[in-house]
C-alpha positions in Angstrom: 8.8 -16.3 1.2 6.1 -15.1 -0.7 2.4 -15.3 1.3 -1.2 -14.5 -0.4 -4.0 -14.4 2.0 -7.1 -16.3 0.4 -10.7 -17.2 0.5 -13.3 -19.7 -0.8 -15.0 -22.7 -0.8 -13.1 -23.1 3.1 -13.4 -20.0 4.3 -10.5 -17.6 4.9 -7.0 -19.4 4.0 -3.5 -18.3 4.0 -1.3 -19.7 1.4 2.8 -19.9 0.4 3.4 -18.8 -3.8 5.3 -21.7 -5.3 5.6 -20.3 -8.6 2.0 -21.5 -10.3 1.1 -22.9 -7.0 -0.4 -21.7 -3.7 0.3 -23.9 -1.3 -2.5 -23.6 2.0 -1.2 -23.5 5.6 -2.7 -25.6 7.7 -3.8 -23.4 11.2 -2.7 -20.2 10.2 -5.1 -18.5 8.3 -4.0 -15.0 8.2 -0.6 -13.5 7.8 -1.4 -12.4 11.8 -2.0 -15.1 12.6 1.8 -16.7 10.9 3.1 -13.0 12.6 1.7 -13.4 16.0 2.5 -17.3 16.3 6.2 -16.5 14.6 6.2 -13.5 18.2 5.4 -16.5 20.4 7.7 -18.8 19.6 10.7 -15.9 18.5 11.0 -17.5 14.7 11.0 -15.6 11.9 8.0 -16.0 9.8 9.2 -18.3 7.2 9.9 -20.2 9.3 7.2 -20.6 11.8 5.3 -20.8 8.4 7.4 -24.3 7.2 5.7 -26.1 10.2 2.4 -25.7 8.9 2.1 -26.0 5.0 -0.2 -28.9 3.9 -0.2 -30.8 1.0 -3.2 -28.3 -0.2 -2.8 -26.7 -3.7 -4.4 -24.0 -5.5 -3.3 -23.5 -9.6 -2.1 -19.5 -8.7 -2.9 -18.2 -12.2 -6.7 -19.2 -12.1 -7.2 -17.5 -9.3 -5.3 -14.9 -9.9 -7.2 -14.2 -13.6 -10.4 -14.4 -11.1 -11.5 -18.0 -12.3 -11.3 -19.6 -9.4 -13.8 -20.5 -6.2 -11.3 -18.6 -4.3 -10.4 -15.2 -4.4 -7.2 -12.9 -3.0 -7.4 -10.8 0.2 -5.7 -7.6 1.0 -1.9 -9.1 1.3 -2.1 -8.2 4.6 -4.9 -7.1 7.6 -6.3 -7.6 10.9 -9.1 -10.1 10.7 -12.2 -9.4 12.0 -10.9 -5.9 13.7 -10.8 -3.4 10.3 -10.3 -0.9 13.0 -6.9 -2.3 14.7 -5.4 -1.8 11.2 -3.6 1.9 10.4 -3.4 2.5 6.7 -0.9 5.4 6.3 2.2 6.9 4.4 5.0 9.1 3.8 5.0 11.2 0.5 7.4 13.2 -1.1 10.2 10.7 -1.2 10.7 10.7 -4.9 11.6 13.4 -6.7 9.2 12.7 -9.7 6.5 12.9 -6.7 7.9 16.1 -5.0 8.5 17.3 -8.9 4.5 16.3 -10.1 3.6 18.3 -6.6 5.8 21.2 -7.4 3.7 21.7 -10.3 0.0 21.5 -9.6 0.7 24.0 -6.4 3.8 26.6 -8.1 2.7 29.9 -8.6 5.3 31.4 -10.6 8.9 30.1 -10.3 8.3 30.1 -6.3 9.4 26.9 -4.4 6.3 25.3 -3.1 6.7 23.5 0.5 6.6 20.3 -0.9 9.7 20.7 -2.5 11.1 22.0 0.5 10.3 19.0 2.2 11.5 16.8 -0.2 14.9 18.6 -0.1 14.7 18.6 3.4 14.9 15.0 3.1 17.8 15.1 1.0 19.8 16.7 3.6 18.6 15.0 6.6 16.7 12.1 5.8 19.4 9.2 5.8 20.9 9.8 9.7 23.9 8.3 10.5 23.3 4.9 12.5 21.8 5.9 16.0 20.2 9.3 15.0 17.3 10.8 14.5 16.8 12.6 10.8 14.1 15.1 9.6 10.7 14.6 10.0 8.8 13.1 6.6 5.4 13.8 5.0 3.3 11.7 7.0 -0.6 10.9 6.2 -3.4 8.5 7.6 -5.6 7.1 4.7 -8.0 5.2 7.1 -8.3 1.7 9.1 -7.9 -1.5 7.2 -11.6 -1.3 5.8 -10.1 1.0 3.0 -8.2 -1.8 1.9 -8.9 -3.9 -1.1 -7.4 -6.8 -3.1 -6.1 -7.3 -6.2 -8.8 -7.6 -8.7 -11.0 -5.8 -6.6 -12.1 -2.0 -7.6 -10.8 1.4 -6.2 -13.8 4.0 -5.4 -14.2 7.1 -6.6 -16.8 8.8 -4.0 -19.8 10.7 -5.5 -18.2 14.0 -3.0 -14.7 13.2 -4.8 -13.6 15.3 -7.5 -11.1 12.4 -9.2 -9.5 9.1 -8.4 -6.0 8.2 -9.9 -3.8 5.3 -9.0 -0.3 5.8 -7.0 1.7 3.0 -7.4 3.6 2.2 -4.4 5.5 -0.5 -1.9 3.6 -0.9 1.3 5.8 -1.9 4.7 3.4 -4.2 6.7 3.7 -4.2 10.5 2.6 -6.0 14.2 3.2 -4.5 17.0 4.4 -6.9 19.4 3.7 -7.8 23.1 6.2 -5.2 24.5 4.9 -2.4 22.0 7.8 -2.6 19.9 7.1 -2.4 16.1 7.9 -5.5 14.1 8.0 -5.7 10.0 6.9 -8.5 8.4 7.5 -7.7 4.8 6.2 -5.8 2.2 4.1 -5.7 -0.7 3.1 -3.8 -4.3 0.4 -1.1 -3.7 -2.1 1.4 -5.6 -2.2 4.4 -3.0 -5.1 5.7 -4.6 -6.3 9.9 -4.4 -7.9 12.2 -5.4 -5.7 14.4 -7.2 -7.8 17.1 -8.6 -8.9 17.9 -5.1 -5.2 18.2 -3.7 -4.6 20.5 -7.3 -7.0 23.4 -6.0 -5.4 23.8 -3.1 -2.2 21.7 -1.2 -4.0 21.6 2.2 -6.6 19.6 1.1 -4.2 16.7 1.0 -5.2 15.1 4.4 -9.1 14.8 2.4 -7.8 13.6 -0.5 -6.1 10.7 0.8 -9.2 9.1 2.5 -10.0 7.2 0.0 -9.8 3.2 -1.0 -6.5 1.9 -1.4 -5.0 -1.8 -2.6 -1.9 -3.6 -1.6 -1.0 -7.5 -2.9 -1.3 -9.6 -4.3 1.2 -11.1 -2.3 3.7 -10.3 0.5 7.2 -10.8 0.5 8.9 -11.6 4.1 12.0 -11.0 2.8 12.5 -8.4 0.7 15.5 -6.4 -1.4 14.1 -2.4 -0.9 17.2 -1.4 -1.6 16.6 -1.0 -5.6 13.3 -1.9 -7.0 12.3 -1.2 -10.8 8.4 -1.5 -11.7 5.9 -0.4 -13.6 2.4 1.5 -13.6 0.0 0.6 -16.9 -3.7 2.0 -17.2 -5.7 -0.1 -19.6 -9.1 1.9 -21.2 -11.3 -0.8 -23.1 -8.7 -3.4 -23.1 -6.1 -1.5 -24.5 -3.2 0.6 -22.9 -3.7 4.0 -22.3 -0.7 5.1 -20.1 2.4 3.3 -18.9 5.4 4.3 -17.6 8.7 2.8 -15.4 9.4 3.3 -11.8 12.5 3.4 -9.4 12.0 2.9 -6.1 13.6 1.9 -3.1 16.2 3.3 -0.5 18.5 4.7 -3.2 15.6 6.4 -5.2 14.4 7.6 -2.5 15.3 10.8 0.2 14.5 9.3 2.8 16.1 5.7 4.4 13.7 3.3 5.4 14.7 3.3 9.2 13.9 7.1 9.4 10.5 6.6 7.9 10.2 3.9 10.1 11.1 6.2 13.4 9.1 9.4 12.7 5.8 6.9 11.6 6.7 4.2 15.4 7.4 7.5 17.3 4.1 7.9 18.4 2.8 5.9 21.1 -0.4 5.5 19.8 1.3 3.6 16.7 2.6 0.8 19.6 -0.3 -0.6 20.9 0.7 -4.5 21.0 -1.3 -6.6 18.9 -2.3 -4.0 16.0 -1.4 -4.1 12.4 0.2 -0.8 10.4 0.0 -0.8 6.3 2.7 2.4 5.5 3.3 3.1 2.1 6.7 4.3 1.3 6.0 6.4 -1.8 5.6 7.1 -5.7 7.5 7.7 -8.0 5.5 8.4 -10.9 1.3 8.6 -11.5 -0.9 8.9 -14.7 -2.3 12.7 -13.1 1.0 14.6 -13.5 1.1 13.7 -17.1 -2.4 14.6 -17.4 -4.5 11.8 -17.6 -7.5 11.4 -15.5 -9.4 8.0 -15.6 -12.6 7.2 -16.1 -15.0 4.6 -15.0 -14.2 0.6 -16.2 -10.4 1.6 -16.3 -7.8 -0.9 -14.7 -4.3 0.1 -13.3 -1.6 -2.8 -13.1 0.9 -2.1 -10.6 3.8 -4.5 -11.1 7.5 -4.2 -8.9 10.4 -7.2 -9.5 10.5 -9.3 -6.8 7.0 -8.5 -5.2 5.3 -11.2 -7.2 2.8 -11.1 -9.6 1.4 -7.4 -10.8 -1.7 -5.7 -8.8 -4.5 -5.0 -10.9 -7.2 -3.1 -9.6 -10.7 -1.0 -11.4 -12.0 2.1 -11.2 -15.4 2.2 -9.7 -16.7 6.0 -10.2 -19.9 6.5 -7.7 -22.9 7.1 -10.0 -25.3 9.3 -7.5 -24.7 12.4 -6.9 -23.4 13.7 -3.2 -26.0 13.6 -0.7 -26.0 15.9 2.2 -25.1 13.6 5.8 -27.3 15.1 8.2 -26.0 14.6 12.2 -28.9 14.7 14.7 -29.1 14.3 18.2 -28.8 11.4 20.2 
């Protein structure tokens, strides 16, 4: 099943893709809400869901061209608590990633640690049933405030030194009752950094990633991560600038999904029943390590088969300069 959460006219809505129909739900307005209900009564989501569709449709490609009353949401959040939403990810799980970071931080022929990580995965990310395998590169991009929809634009801060796209699959989570975290699908994402500030130096990675992200338009309950072929366009006035294909998935990537899943749930603080977690899994290729560098007005389309229809998202570049924040006492 593929979901798209929605809203309009009505208020928030949560609606089922039927090809060039959305089809609303009746109660469930959020996919937490579907999630939470599908916890209570033990059913998967779909088919908690089948209980609940209406006879409500929307024509899909009007709104999703942005002509419609309604507009898409994030594929996924918490509603009304931003702040019970994690946004995080793993990195260095392709090799075109690990290769892209190899290169901005290299001095000389010397093997950076990103490399070593990423062949650290290769060797001990894919533990046999039961175990635990290597650690992976873990980062927090923010809570679900940072998270925007398709059509909606990506910021590049007035302190940030660049924005460029990362195009990604997200894993979308609840945490149950008992504290045991529970997928509920997936979507196509734009990860979203700063690049040029992670090029002058590798530890500024953690700042670099605090930045707006995108994941949807639609979630899929169900799907294949084993092999999954996409593709990342940037579009400059209309026409293309940049494209390239993707691989991702379990076989194009070092680690398996189960281990990222472990070394990300591991925490306790990741368990608290009732909160939502948007992980993104990886990238396999972005515009920055062929050297491009978007400007203002552009639009990356993130498109994966099977995820639905492709993510398009513009750059917003912050027009003031950075202003100093001044703390005072209380």
């Amino acid at each position: 099943m593929r979901l798209i959460q929605l809203t309009g006219p009505q208020g928030r809505r949560l609606g089922a893709v039927e090809d060039e129909r959305i089809r609303l739900f009746g109660s469930y307005h959020s996919v937490h809400a579907l999630a939470t209900a599908a916890l209570e009564t033990g059913r998967a989501p779909a088919s908690q869901a089948e209980q609940d569709l209406t006879a409500e449709l929307l024509d899909y490609s009007e709104l999703y061209l942005g002509r419609s009353d309604w507009r898409t949401l994030p594929a996924a959040d918490h509603p009304g608590e931003p702040a019970r939403c994690l946004v995080s990810g793993t990195g260095l799980t392709h090799i075109r990633s690990a290769a892209n970071r190899q290169a901005m931080h290299a001095a000389g022929e010397r093997v950076t640690d990103s490399m070593r990580m990423y062949e650290a995965g290769l060797e001990g990310g894919r533990p046999a049933p039961g175990a635990v395998g290597v650690a992976p590169e873990w980062f927090y991009k923010g809570t679900g405030a940072i998270l925007r929809a398709h059509n909606q634009p990506l910021d590049v801060p007035a302190y940030a030194d660049d924005g460029g796209e990362e195009p990604e699959i997200a894993g979308v989570y609840i945490v149950d009752p008992a504290g045991e975290p529970r997928r509920i699908g997936m979507a196509a994402g734009n990860e979203f950094s700063d690049h040029q500030l992670e090029k002058k130096n590798y530890l500024y990675l953690a700042a670099s990633k605090l930045r707006t992200c995108a994941i949807g338009p639609e979630l899929v309950t169900d799907p294949d991560f084993d092999k999954v072929t996409g593709e990342v366009t940037i579009l400059r006035a209309g026409k293309r600038l940049w494209s390239k294909t993707l691989q991702t998935g379990e076989s194009a990537m070092c680690h398996g999904l189960a281990n990222i899943e472990h070394h990300h749930f591991k925490f306790a603080a990741h368990r608290r029943p009732g909160d939502v977690h948007i992980h993104f899994f990886g990238a396999d290729a972005f515009s920055f390590g062929e050297g491009v560098r978007l400007a203002d007005g552009d639009v990356m389309e993130v498109r994966f088969e099977g995820f639905g229809r492709p993510l398009r998202n513009t750059v917003h570049v912050e027009r003031p300069a950075e202003s100093l924040v001044t703390v005072r006492p209380v």
